[in-house]
Backbone as CSV, one residue per row, in Angstrom:
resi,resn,N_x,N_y,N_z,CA_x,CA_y,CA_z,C_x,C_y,C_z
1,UNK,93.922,89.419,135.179,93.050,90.498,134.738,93.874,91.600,134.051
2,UNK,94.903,91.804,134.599,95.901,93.035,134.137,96.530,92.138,132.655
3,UNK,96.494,91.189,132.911,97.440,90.922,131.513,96.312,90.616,130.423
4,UNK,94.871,90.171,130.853,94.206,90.420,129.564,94.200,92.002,129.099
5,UNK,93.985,92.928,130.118,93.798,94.326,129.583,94.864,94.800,128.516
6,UNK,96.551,94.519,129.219,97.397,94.586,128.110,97.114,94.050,126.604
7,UNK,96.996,92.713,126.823,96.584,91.939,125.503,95.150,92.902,124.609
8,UNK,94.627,93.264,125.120,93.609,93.757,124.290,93.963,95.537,124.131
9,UNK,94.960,96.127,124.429,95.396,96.992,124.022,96.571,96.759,123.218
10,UNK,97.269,96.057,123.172,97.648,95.492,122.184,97.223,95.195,120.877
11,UNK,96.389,94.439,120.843,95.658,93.607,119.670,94.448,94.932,119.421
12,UNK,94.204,96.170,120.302,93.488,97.466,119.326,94.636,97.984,118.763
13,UNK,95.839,98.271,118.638,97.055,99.151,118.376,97.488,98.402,116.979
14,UNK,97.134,96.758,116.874,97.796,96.333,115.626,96.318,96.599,114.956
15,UNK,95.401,96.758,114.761,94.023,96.787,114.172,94.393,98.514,114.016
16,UNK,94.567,99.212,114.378,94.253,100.813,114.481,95.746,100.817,113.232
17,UNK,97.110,100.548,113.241,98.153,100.136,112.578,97.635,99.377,111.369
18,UNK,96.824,98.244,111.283,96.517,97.737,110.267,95.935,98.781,109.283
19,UNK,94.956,99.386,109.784,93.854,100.154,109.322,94.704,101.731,108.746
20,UNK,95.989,102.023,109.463,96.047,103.039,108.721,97.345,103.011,107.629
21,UNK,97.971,101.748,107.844,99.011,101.337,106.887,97.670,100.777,105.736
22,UNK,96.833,100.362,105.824,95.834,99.882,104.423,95.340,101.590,103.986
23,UNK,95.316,102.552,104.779,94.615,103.790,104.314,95.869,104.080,103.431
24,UNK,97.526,104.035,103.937,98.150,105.140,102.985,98.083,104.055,101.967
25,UNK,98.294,102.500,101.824,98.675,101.879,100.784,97.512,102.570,99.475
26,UNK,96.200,102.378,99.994,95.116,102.659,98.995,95.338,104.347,98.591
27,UNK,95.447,105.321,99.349,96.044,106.692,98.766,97.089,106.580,98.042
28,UNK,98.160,105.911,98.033,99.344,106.076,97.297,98.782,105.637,95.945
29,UNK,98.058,104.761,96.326,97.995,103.358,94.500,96.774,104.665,93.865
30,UNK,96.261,105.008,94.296,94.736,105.814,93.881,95.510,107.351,92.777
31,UNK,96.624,107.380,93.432,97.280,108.773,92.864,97.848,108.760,91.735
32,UNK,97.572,109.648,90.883,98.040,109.270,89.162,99.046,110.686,89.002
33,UNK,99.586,111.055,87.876,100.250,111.763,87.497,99.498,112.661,87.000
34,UNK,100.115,114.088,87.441,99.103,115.460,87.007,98.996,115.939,85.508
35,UNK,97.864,115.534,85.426,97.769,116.480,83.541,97.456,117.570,83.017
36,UNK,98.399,118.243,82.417,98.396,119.095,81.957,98.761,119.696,80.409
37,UNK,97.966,121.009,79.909,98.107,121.275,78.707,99.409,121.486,78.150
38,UNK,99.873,121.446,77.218,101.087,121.771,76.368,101.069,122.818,76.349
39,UNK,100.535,123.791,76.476,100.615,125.054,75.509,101.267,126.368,76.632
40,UNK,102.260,125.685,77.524,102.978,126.827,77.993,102.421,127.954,79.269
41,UNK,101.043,126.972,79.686,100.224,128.114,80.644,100.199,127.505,81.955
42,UNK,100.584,128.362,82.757,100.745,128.300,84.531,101.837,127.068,84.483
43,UNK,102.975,127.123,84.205,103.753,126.045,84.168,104.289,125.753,85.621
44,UNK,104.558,126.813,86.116,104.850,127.200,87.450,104.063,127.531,88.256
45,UNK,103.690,127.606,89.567,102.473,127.971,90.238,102.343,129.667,90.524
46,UNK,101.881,130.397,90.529,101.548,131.858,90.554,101.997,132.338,92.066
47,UNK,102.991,132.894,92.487,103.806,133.411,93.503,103.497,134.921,93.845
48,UNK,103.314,134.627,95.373,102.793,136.490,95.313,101.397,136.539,95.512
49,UNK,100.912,137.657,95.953,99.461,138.401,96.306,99.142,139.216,94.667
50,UNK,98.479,139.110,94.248,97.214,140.045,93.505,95.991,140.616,93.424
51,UNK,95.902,141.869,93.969,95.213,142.218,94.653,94.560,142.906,93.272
C-alpha cells in the first residue's frame, strides 16, 4: 500500500515536471525580438520619477 502511494507521487511530480518544462519550452519559442522605430526615440528606458 505504501509503495503504491510512493509510485503515484512519483508519476504526479513527472506529469507536474512534464507540464511545466512544455510551458517554458512554448514561452521561449512564442518570444520574438522587440521592434522598434529608427528614429532615435526612448532608446533607453526613462529613469527617475516625473512628477
Amino acid at each position: 500500500m505504501r509503495h503504491l502511494e510512493h509510485g503515484r507521487r512519483m508519476a504526479a511530480a513527472l506529469v507536474v515536471g512534464m507540464l511545466v518544462a512544455a510551458a517554458g519550452a512554448v514561452t521561449v519559442l512564442r518570444t520574438s525580438e522587440a521592434q522598434a522605430l529608427g528614429n532615435g526615440v526612448a532608446r533607453t528606458p526613462p529613469m527617475g520619477w516625473n512628477s
